[in-house]
C-alpha positions as CSV (number, residue, x, y, z in Angstrom):
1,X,42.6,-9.4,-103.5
2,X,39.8,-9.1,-101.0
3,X,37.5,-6.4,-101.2
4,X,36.4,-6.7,-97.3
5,X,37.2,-8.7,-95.0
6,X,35.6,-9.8,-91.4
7,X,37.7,-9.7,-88.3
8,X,36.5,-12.4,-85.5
9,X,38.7,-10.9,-82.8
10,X,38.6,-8.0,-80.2
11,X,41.6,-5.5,-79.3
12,X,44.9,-5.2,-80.3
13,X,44.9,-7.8,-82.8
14,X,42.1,-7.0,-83.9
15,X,43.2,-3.3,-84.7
16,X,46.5,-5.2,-86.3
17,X,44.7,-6.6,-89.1
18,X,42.3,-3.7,-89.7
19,X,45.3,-1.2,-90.0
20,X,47.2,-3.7,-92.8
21,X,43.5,-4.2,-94.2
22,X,43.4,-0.2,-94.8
23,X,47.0,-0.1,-95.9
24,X,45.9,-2.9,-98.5
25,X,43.0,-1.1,-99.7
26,X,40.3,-3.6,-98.1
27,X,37.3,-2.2,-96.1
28,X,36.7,-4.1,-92.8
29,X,34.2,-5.2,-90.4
30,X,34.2,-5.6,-86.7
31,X,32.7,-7.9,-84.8
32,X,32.1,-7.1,-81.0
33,X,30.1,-8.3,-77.7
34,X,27.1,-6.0,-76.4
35,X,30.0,-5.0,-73.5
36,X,32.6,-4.2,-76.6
37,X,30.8,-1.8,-78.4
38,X,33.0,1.6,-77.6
39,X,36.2,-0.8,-78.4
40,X,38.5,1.1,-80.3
41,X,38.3,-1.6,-83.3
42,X,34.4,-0.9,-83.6
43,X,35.1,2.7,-83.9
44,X,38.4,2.5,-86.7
45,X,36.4,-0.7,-89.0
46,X,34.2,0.2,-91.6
47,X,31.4,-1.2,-90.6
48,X,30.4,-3.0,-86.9
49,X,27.8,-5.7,-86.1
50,X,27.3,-7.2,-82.3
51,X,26.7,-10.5,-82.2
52,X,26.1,-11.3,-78.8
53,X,26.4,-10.6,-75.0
54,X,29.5,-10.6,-73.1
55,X,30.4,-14.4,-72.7
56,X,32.9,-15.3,-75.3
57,X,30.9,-18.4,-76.2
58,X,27.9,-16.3,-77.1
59,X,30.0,-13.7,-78.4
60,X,33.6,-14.5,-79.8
61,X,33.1,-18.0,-80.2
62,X,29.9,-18.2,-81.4
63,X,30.2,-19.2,-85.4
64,X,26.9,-19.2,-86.4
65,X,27.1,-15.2,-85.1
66,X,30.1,-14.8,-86.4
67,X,29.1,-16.4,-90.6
68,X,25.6,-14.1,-90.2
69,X,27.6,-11.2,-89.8
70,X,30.3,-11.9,-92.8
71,X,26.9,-12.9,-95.3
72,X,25.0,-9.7,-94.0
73,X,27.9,-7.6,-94.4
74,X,29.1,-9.0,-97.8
75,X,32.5,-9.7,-96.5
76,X,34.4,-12.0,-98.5
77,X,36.7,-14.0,-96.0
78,X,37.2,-13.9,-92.3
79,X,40.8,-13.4,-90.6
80,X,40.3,-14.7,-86.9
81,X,43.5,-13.0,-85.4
82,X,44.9,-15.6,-82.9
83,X,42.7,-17.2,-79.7
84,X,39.6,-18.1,-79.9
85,X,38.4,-19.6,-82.9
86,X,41.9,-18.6,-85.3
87,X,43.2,-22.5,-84.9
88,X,39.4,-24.6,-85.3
89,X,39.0,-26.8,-88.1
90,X,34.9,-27.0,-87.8
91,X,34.7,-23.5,-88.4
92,X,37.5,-22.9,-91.1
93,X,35.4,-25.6,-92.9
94,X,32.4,-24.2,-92.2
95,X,33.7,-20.7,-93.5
96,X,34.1,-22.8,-96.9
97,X,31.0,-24.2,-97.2
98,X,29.3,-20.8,-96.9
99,X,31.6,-19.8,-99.5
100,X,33.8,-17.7,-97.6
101,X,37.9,-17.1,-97.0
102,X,38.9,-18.2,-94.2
103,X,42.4,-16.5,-93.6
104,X,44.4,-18.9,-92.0
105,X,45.8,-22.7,-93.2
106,X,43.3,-25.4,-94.4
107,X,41.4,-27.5,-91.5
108,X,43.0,-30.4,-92.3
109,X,46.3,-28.5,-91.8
110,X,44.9,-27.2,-87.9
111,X,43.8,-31.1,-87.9
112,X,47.3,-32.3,-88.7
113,X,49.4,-30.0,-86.4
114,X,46.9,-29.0,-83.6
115,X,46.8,-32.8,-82.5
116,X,50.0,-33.4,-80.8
117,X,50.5,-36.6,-81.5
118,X,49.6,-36.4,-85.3
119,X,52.0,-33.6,-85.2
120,X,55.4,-35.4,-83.3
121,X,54.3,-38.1,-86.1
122,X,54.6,-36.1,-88.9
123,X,57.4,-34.1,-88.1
124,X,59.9,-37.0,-87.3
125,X,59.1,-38.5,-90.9
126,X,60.3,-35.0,-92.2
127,X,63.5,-35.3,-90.4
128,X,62.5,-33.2,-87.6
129,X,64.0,-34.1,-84.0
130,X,61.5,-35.0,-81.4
131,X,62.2,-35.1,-77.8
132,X,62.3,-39.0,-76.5
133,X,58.7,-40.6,-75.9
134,X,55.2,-41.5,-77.4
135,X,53.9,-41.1,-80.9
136,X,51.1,-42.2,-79.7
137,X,48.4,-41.6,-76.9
138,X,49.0,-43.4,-73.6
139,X,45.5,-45.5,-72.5
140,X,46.4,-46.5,-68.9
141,X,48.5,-45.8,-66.0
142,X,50.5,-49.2,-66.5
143,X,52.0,-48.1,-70.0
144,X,52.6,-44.5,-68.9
145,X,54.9,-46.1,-66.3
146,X,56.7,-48.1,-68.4
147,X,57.4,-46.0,-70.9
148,X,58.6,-43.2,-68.3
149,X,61.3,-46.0,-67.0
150,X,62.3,-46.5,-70.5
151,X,62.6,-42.5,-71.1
152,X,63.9,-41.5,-67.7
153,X,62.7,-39.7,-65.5
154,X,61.6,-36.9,-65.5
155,X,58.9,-37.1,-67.8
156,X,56.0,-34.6,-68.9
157,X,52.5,-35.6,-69.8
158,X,51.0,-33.9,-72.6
159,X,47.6,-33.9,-73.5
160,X,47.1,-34.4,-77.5
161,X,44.9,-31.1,-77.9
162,X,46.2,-29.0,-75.1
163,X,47.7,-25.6,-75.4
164,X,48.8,-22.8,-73.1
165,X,50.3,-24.9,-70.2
166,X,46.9,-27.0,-70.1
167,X,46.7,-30.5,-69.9
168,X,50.8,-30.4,-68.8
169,X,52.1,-32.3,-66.0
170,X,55.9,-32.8,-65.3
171,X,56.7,-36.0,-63.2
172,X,60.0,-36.2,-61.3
173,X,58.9,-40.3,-60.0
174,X,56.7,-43.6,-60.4
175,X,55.2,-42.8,-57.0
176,X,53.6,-39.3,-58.7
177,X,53.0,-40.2,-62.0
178,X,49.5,-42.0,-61.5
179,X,48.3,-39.0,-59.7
180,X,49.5,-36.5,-62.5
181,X,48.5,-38.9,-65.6
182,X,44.9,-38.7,-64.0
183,X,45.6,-34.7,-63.8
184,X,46.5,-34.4,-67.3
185,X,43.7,-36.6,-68.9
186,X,40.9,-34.7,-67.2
187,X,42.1,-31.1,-68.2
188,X,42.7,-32.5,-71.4
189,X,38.4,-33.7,-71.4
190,X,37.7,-30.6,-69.4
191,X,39.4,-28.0,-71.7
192,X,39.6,-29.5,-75.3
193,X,37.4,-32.5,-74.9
194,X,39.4,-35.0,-75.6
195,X,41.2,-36.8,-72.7
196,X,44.2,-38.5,-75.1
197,X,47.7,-37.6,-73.5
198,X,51.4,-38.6,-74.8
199,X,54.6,-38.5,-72.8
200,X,58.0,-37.4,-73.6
201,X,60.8,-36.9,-72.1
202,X,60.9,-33.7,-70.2
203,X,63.7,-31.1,-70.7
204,X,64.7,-29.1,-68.2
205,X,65.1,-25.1,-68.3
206,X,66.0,-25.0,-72.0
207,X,65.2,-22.1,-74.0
208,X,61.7,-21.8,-76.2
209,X,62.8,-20.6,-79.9
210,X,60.3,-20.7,-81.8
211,X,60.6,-19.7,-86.2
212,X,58.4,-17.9,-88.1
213,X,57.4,-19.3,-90.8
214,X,55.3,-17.7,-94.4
215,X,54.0,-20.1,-96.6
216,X,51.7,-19.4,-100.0
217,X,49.1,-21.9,-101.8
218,X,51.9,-22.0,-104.5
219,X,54.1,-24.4,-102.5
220,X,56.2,-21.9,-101.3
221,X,57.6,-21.9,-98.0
222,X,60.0,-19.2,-96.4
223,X,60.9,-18.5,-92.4
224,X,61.5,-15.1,-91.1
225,X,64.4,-16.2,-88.7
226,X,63.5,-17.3,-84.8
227,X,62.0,-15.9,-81.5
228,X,63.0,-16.6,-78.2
229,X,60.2,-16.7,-75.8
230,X,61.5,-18.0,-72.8
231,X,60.8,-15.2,-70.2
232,X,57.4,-17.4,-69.2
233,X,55.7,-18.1,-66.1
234,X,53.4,-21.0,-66.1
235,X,53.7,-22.0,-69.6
236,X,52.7,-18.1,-70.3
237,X,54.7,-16.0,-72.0
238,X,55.6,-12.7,-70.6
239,X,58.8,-11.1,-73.0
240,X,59.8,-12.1,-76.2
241,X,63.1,-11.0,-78.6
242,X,64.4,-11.5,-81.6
243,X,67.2,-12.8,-82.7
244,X,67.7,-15.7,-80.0
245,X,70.7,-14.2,-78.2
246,X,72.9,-17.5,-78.4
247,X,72.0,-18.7,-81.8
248,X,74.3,-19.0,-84.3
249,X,74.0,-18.6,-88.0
250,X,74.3,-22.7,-88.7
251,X,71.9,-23.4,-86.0
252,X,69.3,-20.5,-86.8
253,X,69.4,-22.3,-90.6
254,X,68.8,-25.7,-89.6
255,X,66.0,-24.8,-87.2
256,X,64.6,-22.6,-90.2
257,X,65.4,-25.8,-92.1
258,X,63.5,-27.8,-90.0
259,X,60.8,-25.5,-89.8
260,X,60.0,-25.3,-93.5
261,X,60.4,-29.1,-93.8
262,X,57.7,-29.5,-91.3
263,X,55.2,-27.2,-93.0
264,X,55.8,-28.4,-96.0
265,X,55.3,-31.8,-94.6
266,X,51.6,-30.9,-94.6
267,X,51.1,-28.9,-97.8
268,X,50.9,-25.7,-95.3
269,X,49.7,-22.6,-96.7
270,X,49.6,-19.1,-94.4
271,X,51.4,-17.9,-91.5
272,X,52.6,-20.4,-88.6
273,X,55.3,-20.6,-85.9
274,X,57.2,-23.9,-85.3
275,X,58.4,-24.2,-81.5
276,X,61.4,-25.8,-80.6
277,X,62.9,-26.5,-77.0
278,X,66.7,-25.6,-77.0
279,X,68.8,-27.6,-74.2
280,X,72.0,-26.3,-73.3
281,X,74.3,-28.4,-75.4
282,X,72.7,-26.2,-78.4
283,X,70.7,-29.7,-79.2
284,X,66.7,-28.5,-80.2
285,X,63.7,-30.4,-80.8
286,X,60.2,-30.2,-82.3
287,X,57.6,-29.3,-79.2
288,X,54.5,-27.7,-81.7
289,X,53.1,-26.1,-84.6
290,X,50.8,-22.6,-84.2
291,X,48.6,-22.4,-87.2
292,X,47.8,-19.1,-86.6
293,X,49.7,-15.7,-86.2
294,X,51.2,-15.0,-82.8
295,X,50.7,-12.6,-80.1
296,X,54.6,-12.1,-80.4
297,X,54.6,-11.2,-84.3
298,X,55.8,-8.1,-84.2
299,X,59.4,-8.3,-83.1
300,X,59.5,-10.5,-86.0
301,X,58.2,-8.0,-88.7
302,X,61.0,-5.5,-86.3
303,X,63.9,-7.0,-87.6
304,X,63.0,-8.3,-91.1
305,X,60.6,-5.6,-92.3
306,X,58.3,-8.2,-93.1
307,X,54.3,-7.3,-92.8
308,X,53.4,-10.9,-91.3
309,X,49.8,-9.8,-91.5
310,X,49.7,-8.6,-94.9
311,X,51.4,-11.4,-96.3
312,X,48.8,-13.7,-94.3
313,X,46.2,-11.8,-96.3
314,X,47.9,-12.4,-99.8
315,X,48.9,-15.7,-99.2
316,X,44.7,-16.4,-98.3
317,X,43.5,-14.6,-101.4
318,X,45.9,-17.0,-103.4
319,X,49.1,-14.5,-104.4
320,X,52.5,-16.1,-104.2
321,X,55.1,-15.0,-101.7
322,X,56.6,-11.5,-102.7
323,X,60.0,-13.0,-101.4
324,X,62.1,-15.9,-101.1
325,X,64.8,-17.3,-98.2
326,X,67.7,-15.1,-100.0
327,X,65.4,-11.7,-99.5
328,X,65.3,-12.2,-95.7
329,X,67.6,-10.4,-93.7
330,X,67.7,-10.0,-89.9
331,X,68.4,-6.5,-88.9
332,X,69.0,-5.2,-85.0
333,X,67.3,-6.4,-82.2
334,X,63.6,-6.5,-81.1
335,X,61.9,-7.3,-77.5
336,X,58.2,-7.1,-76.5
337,X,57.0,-7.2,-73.1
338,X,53.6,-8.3,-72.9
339,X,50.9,-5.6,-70.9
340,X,48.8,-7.2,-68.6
341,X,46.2,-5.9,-66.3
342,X,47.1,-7.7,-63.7
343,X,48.3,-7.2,-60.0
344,X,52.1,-7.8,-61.0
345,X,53.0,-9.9,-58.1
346,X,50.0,-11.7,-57.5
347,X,49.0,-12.1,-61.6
348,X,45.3,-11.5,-60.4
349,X,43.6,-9.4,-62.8
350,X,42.6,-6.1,-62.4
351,X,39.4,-4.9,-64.9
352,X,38.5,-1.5,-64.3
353,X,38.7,2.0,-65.7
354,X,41.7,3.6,-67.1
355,X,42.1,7.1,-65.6
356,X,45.1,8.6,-67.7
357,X,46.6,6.8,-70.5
358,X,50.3,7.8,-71.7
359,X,52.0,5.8,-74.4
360,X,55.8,5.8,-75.1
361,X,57.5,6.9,-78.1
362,X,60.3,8.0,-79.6
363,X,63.0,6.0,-82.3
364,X,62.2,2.7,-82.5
365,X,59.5,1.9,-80.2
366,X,56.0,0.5,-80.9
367,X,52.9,-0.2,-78.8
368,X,49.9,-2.4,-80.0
369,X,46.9,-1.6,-78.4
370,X,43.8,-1.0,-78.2
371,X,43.0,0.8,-75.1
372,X,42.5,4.7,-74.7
373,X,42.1,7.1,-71.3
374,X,38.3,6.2,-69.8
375,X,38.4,3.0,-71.5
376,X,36.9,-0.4,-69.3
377,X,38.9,-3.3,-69.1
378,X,36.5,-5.9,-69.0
379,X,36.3,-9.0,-67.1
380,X,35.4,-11.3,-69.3
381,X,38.7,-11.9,-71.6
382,X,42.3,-11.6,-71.4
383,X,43.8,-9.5,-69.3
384,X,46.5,-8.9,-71.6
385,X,45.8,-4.9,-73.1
386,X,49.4,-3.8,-74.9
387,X,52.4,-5.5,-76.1
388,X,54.7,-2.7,-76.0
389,X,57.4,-3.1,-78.8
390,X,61.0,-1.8,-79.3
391,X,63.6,-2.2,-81.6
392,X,67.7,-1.2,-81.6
393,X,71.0,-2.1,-84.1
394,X,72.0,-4.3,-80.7
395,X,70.9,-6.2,-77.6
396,X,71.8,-4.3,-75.2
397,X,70.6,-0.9,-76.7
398,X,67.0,-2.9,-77.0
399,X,67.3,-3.5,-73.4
400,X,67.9,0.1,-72.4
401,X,65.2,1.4,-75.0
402,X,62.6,-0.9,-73.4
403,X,63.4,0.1,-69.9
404,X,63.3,4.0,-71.3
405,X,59.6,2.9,-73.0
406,X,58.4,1.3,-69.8
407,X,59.6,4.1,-67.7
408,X,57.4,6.4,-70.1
409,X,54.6,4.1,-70.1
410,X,51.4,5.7,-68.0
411,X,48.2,3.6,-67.6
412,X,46.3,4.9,-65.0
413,X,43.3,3.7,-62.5
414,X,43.9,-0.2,-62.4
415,X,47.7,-2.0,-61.9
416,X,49.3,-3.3,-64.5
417,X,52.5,-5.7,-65.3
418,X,54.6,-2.7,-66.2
419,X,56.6,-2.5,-62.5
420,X,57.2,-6.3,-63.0
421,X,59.2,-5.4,-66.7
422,X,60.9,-2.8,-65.3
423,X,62.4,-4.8,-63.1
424,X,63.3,-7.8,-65.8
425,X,65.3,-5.1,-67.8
426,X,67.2,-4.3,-64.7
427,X,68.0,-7.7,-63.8
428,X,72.0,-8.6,-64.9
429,X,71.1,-11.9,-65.9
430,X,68.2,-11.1,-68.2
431,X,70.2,-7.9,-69.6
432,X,73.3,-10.2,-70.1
433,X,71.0,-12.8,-71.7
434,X,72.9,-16.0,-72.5
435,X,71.5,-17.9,-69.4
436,X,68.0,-16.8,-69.5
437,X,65.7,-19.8,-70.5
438,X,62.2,-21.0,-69.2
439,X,63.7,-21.5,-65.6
440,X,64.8,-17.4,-65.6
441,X,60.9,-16.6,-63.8
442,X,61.3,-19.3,-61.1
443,X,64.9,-17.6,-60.2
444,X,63.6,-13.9,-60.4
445,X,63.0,-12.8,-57.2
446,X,59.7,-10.3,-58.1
C-alpha cells in the first residue's frame, strides 16, 4: 500500500479521498491555487504546496505543477478526484514516466473509452446495445444527412471527445441539421480540440442509469448495482438515487452484465461508471464510459457499504478486489441533491462569503463538503459546494429525510440551489418516481 499520496483536486472531493487516505493509514498532500490556501483540504492534509494562481490552467490543470509537487513531497502516486485532469491520458502517462501512481485506469484505457466513437466500437463487439447510428465520425454535412434519413429523425450529434452537454446538438429536421452539425463540430475544436462528431439516433426523455463498476489489475471486475441520474437540466445533473426506482432485478443484472463486459472489453482496472439511456419500453443502451469516480458516488457506497474510494486506492497500489458479485448487496434507498451556489432560478452563480453555515444531521444523512462559516466561494471553479446525502430502508422515507435535511440545511450570505430541492421533494411526480426521466426539469415548473 501507499505510503502518501498527492491529491490533484480542490473541495469536497478532495476532502473525500484525504479522509479514506487517513482511514487507510496513508499521509496526504494537498495541492491548492494562491486563492485556495485557507481551503479546508489544505488545513486537514498532511502536508500543502501551491502551485499556482487562481486560473485552473495555471493551477489545477497545470501538470508540470502538479508532478513537482508529488517529487518534492515524496508522494508515491497521485489520485486526481474527478474533473480536471482525473480522465487525461498525457498526464496519467506522464505520472508513469516520473515513476509515479497514478490512481485511476491506464491511458490507454481513458484513450479507449473517452473517445466516443472508439467507445460505441468497442462496446458493441462486447455485446453491448448501442443506440442506432455512426461508429464512426461524420466528415461533412452531406453524410450527416443521409445517415439521419436512414436513422430517423430526430437525431443527436455528438462530438467524439465531448462531455457534460458539450459538443451535443439534438436535430428534430434536414432543414436544421447543417446549422447544428456546424454547432457541434466547433464546440467539439473549441472545448476538446478535436472537431470529430458521430450521430445516433436520439432518444427521447428516457431515464440516465448509470452502473458502478470496481475493477482490480487482477482481472477482476464487479458492479455495485445502478444510479439513476435523471433529475438534469442541460445535460447537468442536479439529484441522483439509488436503486433506479423501476428497475427490476433481471434488468439491473443484465445492465451490470453489460457493464462488466464493457470494462472488461478494455482490460479496465479502477473505478468507472457505464451510462446507459433507459427508454420506456425498459429497452437500454450504451451512451458512455467515466473512467474516473463520480460526483454522485456516495449514494452508491449508501446502499452497498462499499468504500468506492478506498477500493480505488487498493485496486491502484495492485491488491485484488476484497469482494466478488455474490458479496454485493443493495440495502434501502439513497438520494443526493447536488449544492450549488447558484441563484436557483436563474443558475447564475453566486461566489461570495458564507455568513452562517448549518449542516443537517441526524440517522442517515450525509453532507460532503468542504465549505465552513466565513469561507469564500470563489469565482473561478464550480459552483457546485455540497452534495448533501441521505439514506432510508425505502423510497419514500429517503424522500421525506431529504426534504427534513434540506429544511435543516443553513448556508448563509450568498443563494444557493437548496429552495430549488426543496421544491423537487415536494413535487408528486418526483416523490412518486416512476415517470421521472431526463424530461422531469423541462416539466417542473421552478
Amino acid at each position: 500500500m501507499f505510503k502518501k499520496i498527492l491529491i490533484a483536486n480542490r473541495g469536497e472531493i478532495a476532502l473525500r479521498v484525504i479522509r479514506a487516505c487517513k482511514e487507510l493509514g496513508i499521509k496526504t498532500v494537498a495541492v491548492h491555487s494562491d486563492v485556495d490556501s485557507e481551503s479546508l483540504h489544505v488545513k486537514i492534509a498532511d502536508e500543502s504546496v501551491c502551485i499556482g494562481p487562481a486560473k485552473s490552467a495555471d493551477s489545477y490543470l497545470n501538470m508540470q505543477a502538479i508532478i513537482s509537487a508529488a517529487e518534492v513531497t515524496d508522494a508515491e502516486a497521485i489520485h486526481p478526484g474527478y474533473g480536471f485532469l482525473s480522465e487525461n491520458a498525457e498526464f496519467a502517462e506522464i505520472c508513469a514516466k516520473c515513476g509515479i501512481n497514478f490512481i485511476g485506469p491506464t491511458a490507454e484505457n481513458m484513450r479507449r473509452m473517452g473517445d466516443k466513437i472508439t467507445a460505441r466500437q468497442t462496446v458493441t463487439l462486447a455485446g453491448v446495445p448501442i443506440l442506432p447510428g455512426t461508429t464512426d465520425s461524420v466528415v461533412s454535412v452531406e453524410a450527416a444527412q443521409k445517415i439521419a434519413a436512414d436513422i430517423g429523425f430526430p437525431v443527436i450529434i455528438k462530438a467524439t471527445a465531448g462531455g457534460g452537454g458539450k459538443g451535443m446538438k439534438i436535430v428534430h429536421s434536414p432543414a436544421s441539421l447543417p446549422n447544428a452539425f456546424a454547432m457541434a463540430r466547433a464546440e467539439g475544436q473549441a472545448g476538446f480540440g478535436n472537431p470529430d462528431v458521430y450521430i445516433e439516433k436520439f432518444c427521447e426523455n428516457p431515464r440516465h442509469v448509470e452502473i458502478q463498476i470496481l475493477a482490480d489489475k487482477h482481472g477482476n471486475v464487479i458492479h455495485l448495482g445502478e444510479r439513476d441520474c435523471s433529475v438534469q437540466r442541460r445535460h447537468q445533473k442536479l439529484i441522483e438515487e439509488a436503486p433506479c426506482p423501476v428497475l427490476s432485478e433481471e434488468l439491473r443484472k443484465k445492465m451490470g452484465d453489460c457493464a462488466v463486459n464493457a470494462a472488461k472489453a478494455v482490460n479496465y482496472s479502477s473505478v468507472g461508471t457505464v451510462e446507459f439511456l433507459l427508454d420506456a419500453s425498459g429497452d437500454f443502451f450504451f451512451m458512455e464510459m467515466n473512467t474516473r469516480v463520480q460526483v454522485e458516488h456516495p449514494v452508491t457506497e449508501m446502499i452497498t457499504g462499499v468504500d468506492i474510494i478506498k477500493e480505488q486506492i487498493r485496486s491502484a497500489a495492485g491488491l485484488p478486489l476484497r469482494f466478488t458479485q455474490e458479496d454485493i448487496k443493495i440495502q434501502g434507498h439513497s438520494i443526493e441533491c447536488r449544492i450549488n451556489a447558484e441563484d436557483p432560478q436563474k443558475f447564475t452563480p453566486c461566489p461570495g462569503v458564507i455568513d452562517g453555515y448549518h449542516p443537517p444531521g441526524g440517522l442517515g444523512v450525509r453532507v460532503e463538503s468542504a465549505i465552513y462559516d466565513q469561507y469564500r466561494v470563489l469565482p473561478y471553479y464550480d459552483s457546485m459546494i455540497a452534495k448533501l446525502v441521505v439514506h432510508a430502508d425505502t423510497r419514500e422515507e429517503a424522500v421525506k429525510r431529504m426534504a427534513r435535511a434540506l429544511d435543516e440545511y443553513i448556508i448563509g450570505g450568498i443563494k444557493t440551489t437548496i429552495p430549488l430541492h426543496q421544491r423537487i421533494m415536494a413535487n408528486a411526480e418526483f416523490s412518486e418516481g416512476k415517470s421521472v426521466d431526463t424530461g422531469f426539469m423541462d416539466r417542473f415548473v421552478y
